[in-house]
FISE-780274 format. One record per residue (C-alpha): x, y, z. Coordinates in pm, whole numbers, m for minus. Layout:
FISE-780274
R | X | Y | Z $
...
This chain:
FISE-780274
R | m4600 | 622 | 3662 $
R | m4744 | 876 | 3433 $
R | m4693 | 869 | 3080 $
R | m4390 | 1162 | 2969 $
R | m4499 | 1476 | 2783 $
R | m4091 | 1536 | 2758 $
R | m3802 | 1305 | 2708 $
R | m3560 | 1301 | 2995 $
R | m3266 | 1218 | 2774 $
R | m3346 | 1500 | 2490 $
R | m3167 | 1815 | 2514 $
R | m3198 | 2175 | 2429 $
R | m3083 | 2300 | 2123 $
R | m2827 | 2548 | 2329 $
R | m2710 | 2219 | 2508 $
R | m2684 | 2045 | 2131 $
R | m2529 | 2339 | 2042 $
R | m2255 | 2299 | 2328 $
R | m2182 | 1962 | 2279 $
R | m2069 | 2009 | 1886 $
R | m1871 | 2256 | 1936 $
R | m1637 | 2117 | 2266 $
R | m1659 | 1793 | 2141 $
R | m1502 | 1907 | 1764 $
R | m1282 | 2112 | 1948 $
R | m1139 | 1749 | 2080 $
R | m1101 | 1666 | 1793 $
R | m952 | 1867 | 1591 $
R | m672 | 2009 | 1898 $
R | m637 | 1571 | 1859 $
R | m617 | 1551 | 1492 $
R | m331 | 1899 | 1522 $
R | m112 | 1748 | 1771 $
R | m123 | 1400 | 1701 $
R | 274 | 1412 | 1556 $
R | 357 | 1582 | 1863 $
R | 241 | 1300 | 2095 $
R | 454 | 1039 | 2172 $
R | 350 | 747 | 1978 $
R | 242 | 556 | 2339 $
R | 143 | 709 | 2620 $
R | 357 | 636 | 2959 $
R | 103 | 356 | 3131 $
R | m3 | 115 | 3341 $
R | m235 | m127 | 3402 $
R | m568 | 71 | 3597 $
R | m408 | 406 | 3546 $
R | m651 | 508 | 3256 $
R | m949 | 417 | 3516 $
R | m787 | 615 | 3792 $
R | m796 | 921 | 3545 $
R | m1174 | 881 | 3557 $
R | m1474 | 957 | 3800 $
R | m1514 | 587 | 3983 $
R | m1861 | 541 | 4036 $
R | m2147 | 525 | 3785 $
R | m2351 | 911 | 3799 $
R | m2717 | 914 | 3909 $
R | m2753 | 1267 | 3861 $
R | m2488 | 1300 | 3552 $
R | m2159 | 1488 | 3490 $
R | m2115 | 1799 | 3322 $
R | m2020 | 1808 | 2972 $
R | m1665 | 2014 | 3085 $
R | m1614 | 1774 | 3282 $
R | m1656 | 1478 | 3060 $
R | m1423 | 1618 | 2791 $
R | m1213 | 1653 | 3051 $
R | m1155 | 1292 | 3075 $
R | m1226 | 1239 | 2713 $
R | m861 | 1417 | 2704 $
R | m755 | 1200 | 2954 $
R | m799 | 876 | 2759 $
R | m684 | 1032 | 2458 $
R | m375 | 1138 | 2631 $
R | m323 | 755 | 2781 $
R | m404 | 587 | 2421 $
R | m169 | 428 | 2194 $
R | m173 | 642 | 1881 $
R | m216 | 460 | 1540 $
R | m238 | 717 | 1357 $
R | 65 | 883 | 1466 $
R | 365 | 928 | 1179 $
R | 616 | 691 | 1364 $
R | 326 | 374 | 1425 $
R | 469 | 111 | 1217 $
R | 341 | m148 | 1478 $
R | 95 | m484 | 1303 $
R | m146 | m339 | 1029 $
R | m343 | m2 | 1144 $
R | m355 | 300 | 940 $
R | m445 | 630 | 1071 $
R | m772 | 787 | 989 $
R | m880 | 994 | 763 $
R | m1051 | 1328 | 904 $
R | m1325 | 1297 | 663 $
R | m1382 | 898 | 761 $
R | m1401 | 1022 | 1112 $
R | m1670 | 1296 | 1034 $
R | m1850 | 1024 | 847 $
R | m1862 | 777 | 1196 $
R | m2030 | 1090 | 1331 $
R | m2272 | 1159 | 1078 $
R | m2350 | 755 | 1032 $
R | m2410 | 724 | 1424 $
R | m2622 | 1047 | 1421 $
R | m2847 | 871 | 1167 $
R | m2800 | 542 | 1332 $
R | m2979 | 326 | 1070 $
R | m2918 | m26 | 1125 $
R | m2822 | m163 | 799 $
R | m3018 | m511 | 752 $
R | m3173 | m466 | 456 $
R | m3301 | m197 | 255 $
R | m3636 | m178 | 409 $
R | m3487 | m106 | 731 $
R | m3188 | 102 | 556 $
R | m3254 | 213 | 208 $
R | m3010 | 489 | 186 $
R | m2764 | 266 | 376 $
R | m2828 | m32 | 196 $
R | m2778 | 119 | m170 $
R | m2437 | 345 | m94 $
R | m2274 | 19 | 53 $
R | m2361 | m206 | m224 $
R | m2214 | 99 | m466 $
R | m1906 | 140 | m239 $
R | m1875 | m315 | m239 $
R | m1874 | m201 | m630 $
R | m1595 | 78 | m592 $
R | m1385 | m171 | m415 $
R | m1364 | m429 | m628 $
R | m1303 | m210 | m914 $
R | m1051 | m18 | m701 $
R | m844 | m364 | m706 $
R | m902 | m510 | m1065 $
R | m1123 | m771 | m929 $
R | m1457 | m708 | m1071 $
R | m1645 | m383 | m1161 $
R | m1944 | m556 | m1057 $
R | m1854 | m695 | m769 $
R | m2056 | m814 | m527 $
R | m2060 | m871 | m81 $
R | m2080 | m657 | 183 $
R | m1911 | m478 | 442 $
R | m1782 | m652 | 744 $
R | m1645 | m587 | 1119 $
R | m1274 | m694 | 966 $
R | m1065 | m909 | 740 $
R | m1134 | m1188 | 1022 $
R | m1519 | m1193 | 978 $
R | m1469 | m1179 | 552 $
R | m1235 | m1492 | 567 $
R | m1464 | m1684 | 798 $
R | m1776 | m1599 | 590 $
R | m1549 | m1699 | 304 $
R | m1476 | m2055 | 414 $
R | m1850 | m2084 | 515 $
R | m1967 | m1974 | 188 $
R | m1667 | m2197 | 33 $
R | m1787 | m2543 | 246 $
R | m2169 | m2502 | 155 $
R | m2080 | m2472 | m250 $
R | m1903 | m2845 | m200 $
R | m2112 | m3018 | 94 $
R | m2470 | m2844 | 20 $
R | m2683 | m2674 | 168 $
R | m2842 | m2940 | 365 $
R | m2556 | m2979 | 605 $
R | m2732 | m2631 | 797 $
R | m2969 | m2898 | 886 $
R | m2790 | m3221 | 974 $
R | m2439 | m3096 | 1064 $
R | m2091 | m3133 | 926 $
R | m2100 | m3478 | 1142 $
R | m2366 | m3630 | 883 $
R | m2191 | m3480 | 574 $
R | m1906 | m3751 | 502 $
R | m1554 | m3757 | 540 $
R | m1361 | m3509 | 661 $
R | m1293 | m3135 | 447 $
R | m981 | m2998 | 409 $
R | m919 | m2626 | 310 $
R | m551 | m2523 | 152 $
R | m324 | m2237 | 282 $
R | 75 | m2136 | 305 $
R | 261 | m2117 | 653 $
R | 259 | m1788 | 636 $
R | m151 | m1763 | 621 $
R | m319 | m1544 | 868 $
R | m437 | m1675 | 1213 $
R | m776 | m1613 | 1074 $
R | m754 | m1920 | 838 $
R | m745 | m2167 | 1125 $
R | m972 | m1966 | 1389 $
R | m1235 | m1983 | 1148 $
R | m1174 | m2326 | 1096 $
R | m1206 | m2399 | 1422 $
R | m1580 | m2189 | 1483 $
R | m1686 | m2323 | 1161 $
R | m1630 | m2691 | 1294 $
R | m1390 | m2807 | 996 $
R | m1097 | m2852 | 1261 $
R | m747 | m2686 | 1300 $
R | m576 | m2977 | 1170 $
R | m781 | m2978 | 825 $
R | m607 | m2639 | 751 $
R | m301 | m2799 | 551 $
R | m63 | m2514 | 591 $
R | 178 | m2532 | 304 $
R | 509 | m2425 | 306 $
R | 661 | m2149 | 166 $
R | 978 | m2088 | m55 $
R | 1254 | m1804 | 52 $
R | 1079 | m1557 | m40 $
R | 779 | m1656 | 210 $
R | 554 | m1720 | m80 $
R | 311 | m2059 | m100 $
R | 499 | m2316 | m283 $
R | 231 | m2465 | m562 $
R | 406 | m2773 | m578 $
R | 366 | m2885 | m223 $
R | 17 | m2722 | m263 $
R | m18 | m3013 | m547 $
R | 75 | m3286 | m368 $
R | m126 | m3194 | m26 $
R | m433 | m3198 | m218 $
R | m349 | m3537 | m402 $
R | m251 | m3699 | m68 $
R | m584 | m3605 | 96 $
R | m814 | m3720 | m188 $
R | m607 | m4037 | m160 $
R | m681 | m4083 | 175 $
R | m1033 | m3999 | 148 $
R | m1091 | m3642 | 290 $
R | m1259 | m3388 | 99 $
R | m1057 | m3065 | m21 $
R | m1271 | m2767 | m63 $
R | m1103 | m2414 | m66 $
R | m758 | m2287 | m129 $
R | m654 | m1981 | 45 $
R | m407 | m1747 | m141 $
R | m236 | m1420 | 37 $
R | m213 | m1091 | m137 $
R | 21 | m962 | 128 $
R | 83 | m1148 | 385 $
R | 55 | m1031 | 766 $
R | 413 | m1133 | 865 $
R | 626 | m1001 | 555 $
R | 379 | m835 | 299 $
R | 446 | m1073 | 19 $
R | 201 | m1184 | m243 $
R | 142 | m1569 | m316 $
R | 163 | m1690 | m681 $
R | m204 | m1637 | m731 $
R | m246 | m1714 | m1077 $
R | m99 | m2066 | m1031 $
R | m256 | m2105 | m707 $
R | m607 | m2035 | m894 $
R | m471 | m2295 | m1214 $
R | m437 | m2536 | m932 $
R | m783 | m2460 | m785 $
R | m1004 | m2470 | m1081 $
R | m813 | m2810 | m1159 $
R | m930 | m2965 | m853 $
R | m1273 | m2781 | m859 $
R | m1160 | m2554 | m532 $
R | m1277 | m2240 | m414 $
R | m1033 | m1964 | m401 $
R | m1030 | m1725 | m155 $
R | m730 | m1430 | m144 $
R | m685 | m1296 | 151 $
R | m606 | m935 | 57 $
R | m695 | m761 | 390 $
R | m367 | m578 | 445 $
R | m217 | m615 | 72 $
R | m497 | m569 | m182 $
R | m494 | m176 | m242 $
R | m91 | m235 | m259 $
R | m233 | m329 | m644 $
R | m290 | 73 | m679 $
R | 117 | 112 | m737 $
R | 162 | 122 | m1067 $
R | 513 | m70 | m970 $
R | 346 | m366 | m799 $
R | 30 | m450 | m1051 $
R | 251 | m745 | m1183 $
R | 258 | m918 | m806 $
R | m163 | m960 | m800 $
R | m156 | m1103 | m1119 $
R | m439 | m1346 | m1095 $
R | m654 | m1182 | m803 $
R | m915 | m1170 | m1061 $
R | m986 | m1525 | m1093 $
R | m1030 | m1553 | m737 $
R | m1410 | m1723 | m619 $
R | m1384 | m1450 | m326 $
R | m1135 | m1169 | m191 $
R | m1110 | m1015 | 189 $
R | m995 | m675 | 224 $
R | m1002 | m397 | 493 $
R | m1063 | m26 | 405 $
R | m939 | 55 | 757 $
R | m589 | m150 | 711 $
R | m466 | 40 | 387 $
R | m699 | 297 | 217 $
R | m720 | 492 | 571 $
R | m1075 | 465 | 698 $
R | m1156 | 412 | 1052 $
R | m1197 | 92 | 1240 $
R | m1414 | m62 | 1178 $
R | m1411 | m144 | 808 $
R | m1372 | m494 | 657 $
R | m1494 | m617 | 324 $
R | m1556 | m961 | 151 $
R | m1639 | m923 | m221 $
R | m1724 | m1228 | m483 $
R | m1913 | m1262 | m751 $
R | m2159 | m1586 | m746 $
R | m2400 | m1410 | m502 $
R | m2642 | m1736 | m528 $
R | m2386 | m1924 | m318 $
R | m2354 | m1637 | m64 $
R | m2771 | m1648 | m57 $
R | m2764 | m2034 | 0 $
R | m2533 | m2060 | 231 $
R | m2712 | m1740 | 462 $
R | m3067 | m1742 | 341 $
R | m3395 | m1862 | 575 $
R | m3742 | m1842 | 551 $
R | m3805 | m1964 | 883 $
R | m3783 | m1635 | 1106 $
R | m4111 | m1417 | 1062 $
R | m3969 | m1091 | 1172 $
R | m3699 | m1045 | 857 $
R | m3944 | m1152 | 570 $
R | m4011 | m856 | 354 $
R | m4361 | m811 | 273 $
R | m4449 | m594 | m46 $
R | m4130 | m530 | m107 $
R | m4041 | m707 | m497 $
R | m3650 | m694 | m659 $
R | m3379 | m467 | m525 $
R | m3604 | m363 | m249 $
R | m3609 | m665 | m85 $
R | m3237 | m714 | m75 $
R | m3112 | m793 | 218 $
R | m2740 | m822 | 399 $
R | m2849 | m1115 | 601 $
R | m2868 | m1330 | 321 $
R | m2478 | m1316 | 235 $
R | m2330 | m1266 | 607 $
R | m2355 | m1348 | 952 $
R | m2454 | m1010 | 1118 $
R | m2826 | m928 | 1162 $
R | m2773 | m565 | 1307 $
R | m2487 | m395 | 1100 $
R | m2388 | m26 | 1148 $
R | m2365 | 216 | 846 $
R | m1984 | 137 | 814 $
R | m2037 | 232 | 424 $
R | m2115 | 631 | 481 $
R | m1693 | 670 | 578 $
R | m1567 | 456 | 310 $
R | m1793 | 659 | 69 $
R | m1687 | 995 | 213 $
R | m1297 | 865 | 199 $
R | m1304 | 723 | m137 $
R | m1481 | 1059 | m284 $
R | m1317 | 1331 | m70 $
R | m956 | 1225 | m171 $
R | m1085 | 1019 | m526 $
R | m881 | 733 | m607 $
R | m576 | 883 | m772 $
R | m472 | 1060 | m442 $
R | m504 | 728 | m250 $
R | m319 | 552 | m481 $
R | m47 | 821 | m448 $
R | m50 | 829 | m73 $
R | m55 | 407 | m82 $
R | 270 | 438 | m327 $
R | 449 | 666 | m82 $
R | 352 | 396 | 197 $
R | 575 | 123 | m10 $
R | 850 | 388 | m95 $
R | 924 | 473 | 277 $
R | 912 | 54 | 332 $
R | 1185 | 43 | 45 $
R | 1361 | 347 | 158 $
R | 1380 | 180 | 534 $
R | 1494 | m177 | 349 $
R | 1790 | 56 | 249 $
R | 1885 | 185 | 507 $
R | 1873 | m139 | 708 $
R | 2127 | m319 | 380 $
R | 2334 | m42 | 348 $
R | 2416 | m66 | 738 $
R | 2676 | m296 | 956 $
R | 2441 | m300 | 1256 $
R | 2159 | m423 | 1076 $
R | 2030 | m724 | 848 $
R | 1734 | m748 | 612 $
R | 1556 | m1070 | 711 $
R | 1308 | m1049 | 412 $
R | 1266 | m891 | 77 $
R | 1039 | m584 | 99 $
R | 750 | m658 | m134 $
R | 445 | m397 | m23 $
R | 472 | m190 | 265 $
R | 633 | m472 | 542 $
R | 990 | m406 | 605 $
R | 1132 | m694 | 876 $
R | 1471 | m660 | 981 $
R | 1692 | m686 | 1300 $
R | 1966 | m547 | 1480 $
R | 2285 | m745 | 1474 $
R | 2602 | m746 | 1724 $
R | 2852 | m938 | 1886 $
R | 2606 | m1130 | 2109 $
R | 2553 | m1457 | 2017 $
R | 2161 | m1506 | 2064 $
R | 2035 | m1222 | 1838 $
R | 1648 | m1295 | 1884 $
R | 1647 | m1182 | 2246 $
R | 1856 | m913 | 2229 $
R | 1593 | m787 | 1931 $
R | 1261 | m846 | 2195 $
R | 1504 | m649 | 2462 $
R | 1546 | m366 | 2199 $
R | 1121 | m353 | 2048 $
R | 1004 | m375 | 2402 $
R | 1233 | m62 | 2487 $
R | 1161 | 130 | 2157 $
R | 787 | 48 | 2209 $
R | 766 | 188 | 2552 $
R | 987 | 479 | 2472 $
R | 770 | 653 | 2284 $
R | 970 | 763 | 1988 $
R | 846 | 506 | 1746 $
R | 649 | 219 | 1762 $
R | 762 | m134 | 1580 $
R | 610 | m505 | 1631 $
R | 787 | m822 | 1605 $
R | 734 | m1138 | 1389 $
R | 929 | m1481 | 1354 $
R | 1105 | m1503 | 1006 $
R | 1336 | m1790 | 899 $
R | 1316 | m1912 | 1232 $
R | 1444 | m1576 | 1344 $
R | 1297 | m1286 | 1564 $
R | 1264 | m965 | 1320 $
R | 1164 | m608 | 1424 $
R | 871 | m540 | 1155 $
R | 777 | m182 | 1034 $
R | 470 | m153 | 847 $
R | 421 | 115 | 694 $
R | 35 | 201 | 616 $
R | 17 | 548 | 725 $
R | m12 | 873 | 475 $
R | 152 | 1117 | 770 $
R | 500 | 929 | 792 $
R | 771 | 1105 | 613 $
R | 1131 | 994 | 552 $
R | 1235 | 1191 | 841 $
R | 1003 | 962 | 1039 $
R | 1216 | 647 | 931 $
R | 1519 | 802 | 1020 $
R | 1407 | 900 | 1356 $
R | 1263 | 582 | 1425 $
R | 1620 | 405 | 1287 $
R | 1794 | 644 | 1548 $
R | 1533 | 531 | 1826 $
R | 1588 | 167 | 1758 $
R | 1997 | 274 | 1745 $
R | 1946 | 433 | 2112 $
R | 1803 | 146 | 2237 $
R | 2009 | m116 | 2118 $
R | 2289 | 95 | 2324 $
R | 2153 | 11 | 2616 $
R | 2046 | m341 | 2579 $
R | 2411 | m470 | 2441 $
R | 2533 | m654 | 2675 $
């Protein structure tokens, strides 16, 4: 084979030119009609791949056609960002945060360190510093950017484990470290907690889930006497994991006696603020994160609540030597920075798990700046006012009960009747709202009961949105009453 003299994946500037221009045009007829749509697309299993050419090209597709079925999967998609999406915790984005995917994947720096990223490297450690201002945590914070709230928590307990059992145990194993270690959350904790756990070898059963008082909140007291009853019996508590809105109802643990308890004890304490954190920009809920700022470490997602795009997750603390001794090596040639001295040999790998990272700062940046943070805290207030609004309507009503106290931006209710098992009749009447298209609501288990959940994390929805999705849920209890 001879060696090229012309790439045979380049492409002419007129075919560049081409390819901006349809492929914006996607967007931005998607971005226009995206209230018009209904919230999930009539499918079924395979019908997305039927809507597409079936073999892999050897020669290529046009670009015409391509868009073509671009459309297609847009038009079969589930659509978070649409008004009436009030299903689990996914915000729209932000046109600017989608721009800024673009422009990071044109670049396509891999963000490792700032020799192989310096641009990269410096705007996300600024933007790690934004956030943790942003949420009265630290102005100085420090971390890094993650895939999600999952992979911040799990880096978290890592980081958490190594600060009580040393760094040796990267050598010999948890299995040569002692007894048992036990790590400290509420009921209500996300699955997270116990999935990372379980990967980090601590064990699903050391995850003493504590339970929670009627307002779903961790009760301190039982959180007190777990922690005695373990050291008693010889195991080894470590971390205590706080929520700052939790997944199920959007309420906020007593953090500021939860992080009383933990510096008692000598605990790390990790909030898990990946949904609830930027609920701290309502002037009206400051007084529920009261104590955040003594946490050890604190999760939060950019793309759950301040509108960026998948994927977006952040873990911020502020002892970056135990981050560094828990990551750091000097054993793989290949990442050692030669010549470079100070903040140019900084490097992501030596606080997280990833090796290759994507420039998942550029749209945080371009979100935070484009709107500034007064207009996201607005648009994050009007998130929790629609929640309180819907809470309303759902007390003020004879078909419906409020199952929990709206705290954030979670409001979990059901529809009651004559029929005497309630919980079914509810999954009859989500599963029918879901696949009608209307409005989109997800379920979760609340007092032992089965609770239609709205959340509410998206700056299109309007109060006409909550009525219309009221009137959906209305319609479709009509025809699941028995």
């Amino acid at each position: 084979m001879s060696l090229r003299t012309q790439s045979s994946l380049d492409v002419s500037e007129e075919a560049l030119q081409e390819i901006s221009t349809e492929a914006n045009k996607l967007v931005f007829e998607y971005l226009t009609t995206i209230s018009d749509r209904p919230v999930r697309a009539e499918n079924y299993a395979g019908k997305t791949v039927e809507s597409l050419a079936a073999e892999l090209s050897t020669e290529g597709i046009s670009l015409s056609q391509l868009l073509d079925e671009c459309r297609a999967i847009l038009d079969l998609s589930r659509h978070n960002g649409h008004p009436r999406f009030f299903g689990y915790v996914a915000s729209p984005s932000t046109p600017i945060g989608a721009y800024g995917d673009l422009i990071a994947s044109a670049l396509n720096a891999n963000i490792t360190c700032w020799r192989s990223g310096p641009a990269g490297t410096e705007v996300e450690r600024m933007v790690v510093r934004w956030l943790g201002s942003l949420i009265n945590y630290d102005r100085d914070a420090k971390g890094l950017l993650t895939s999600g709230g999952s992979m911040a928590n799990m880096i978290a307990l890592l980081v958490a484990n190594r600060r009580k059992s040393g760094v040796a145990v990267a050598r010999s194993g948890l299995w040569n470290s002692g007894s048992p270690m036990t790590v400290y959350a509420s009921s209500e904790v996300h699955m997270s907690i116990a999935k990372a756990a379980d990967i980090l070898g601590f064990g699903r059963d050391y995850v003493r889930e504590i339970k929670c008082d009627d307002r779903q909140r961790m009760q301190v007291d039982l959180l007190r006497e777990s922690i005695e009853a373990d050291r008693r019996e010889g195991l080894r508590p470590f971390c205590v994991v706080g929520s700052a809105g939790t997944t199920n109802t959007g309420v906020v643990d007593p953090l500021s006696d939860i992080a009383a308890l933990a510096k008692e004890f000598d605990l790390w304490f990790h909030v898990d603020g990946a949904y609830g954190a930027p609920g701290i920009l309502d002037e009206r809920k400051k007084h529920l994160f009261a104590g955040l700022e003594l946490a050890d470490s604190v999760s939060l997602d950019p793309h759950k609540w301040l509108y960026v795009p998948v994927d977006a997750g952040c873990l911020l603390f502020r002892d970056d030597a135990a981050a560094r001794a828990t990551f750091s090596t000097d054993e793989a040639d290949y990442i050692k920075t030669h010549g470079y001295v100070d903040e140019e040999a900084f490097a992501f790998w030596d606080y997280g798990v990833e090796l290759s990272r994507r420039f998942r700062a550029l749209k945080v940046w371009l979100t935070l700046q484009y709107y500034g943070s007064r207009r996201i805290a607005e648009a994050i207030s009007e998130d929790i006012s629609l929640a309180e609004y819907l809470g309303e309507v759902v007390s003020n009503a004879d078909d419906f009960e409020l199952l929990a106290p709206v705290e954030l931006s979670i409001c979990c209710f059901r529809y009651i009747s004559s029929e005497t098992d309630l919980d079914k009749l509810n999954e009859r009447i989500m599963e029918r709202v879901q696949k009608g298209g209307r409005a989109y609501l997800s379920n979760a288990t609340v007092n032992g009961h089965f609770a239609l959940r709205a959340c509410i994390t998206n700056f299109r929805t309007t109060k006409s949105d909550i009525d219309e999705t009221v009137a959906a849920i209305r319609d479709a209890a009509k025809n699941c009453v028995s």
